[in-house]
C-alpha positions as CSV (number, residue, x, y, z in Angstrom):
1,X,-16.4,4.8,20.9
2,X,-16.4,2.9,24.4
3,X,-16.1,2.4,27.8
4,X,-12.2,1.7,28.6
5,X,-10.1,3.5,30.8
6,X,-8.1,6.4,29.3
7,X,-5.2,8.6,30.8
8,X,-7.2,11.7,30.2
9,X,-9.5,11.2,32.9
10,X,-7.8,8.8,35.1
11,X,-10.1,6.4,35.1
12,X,-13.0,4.1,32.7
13,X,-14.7,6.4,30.3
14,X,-16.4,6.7,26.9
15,X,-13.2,7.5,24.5
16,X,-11.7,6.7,21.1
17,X,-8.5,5.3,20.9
18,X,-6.3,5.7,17.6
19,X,-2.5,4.0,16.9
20,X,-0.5,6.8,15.3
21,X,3.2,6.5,13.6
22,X,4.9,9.9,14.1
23,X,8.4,11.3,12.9
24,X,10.3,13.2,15.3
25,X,13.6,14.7,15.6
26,X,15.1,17.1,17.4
27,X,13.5,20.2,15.3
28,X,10.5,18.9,15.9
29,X,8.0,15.5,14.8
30,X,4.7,15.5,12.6
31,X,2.6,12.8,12.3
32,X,2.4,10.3,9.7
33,X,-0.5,8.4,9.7
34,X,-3.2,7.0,11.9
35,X,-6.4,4.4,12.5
36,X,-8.9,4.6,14.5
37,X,-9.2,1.5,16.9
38,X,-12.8,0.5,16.5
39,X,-14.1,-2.3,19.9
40,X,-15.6,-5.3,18.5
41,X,-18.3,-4.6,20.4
42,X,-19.0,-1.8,17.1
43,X,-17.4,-3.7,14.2
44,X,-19.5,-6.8,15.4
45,X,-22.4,-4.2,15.3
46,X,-23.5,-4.0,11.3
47,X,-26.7,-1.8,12.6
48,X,-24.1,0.4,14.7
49,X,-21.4,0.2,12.0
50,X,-24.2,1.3,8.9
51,X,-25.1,4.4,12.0
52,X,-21.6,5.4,12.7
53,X,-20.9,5.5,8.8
54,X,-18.3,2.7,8.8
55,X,-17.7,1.6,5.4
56,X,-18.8,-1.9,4.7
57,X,-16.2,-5.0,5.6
58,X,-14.3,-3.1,8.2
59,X,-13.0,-5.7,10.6
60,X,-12.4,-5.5,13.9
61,X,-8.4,-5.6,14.7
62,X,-6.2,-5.4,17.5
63,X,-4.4,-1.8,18.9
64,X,-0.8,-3.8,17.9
65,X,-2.4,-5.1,14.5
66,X,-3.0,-1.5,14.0
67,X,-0.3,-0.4,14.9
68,X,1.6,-2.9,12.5
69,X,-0.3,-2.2,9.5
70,X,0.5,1.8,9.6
71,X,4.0,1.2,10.0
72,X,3.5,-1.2,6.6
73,X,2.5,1.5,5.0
74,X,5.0,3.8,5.5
């Protein structure tokens, strides 16, 4: 959903980026939840948001806010 660099490629690309709480042991790991990181260069966007099919009031939040509020969940 942006330019940013990603470990995939190795370099600055067009990627998404999603924060992801996971439970693992030694049998294995599954994961528990997710959310997509969305730039604010998109949630900023209404046009781009209504286009992409975001649903209406989705803020923009940072990767550890994210990252916070799936684990809150849990």
């Amino acid at each position: 959903m942006g330019r940013r660099y990603t470990g995939t490629s190795g370099k600055v690309d067009d990627c998404q980026v999603g924060v992801f709480a996971a439970y693992a042991t030694e049998r294995g790991r599954a994961q528990v939840d997710g959310e997509l990181y969305l730039p604010k260069s998109l949630t900023g966007d209404g046009e781009r948001c209504r286009a992409a099919k975001i649903p209406e009031g989705w803020e923009f939040a940072a990767e550890g806010d994210l990252a916070k509020a799936v684990i809150a969940r849990e």
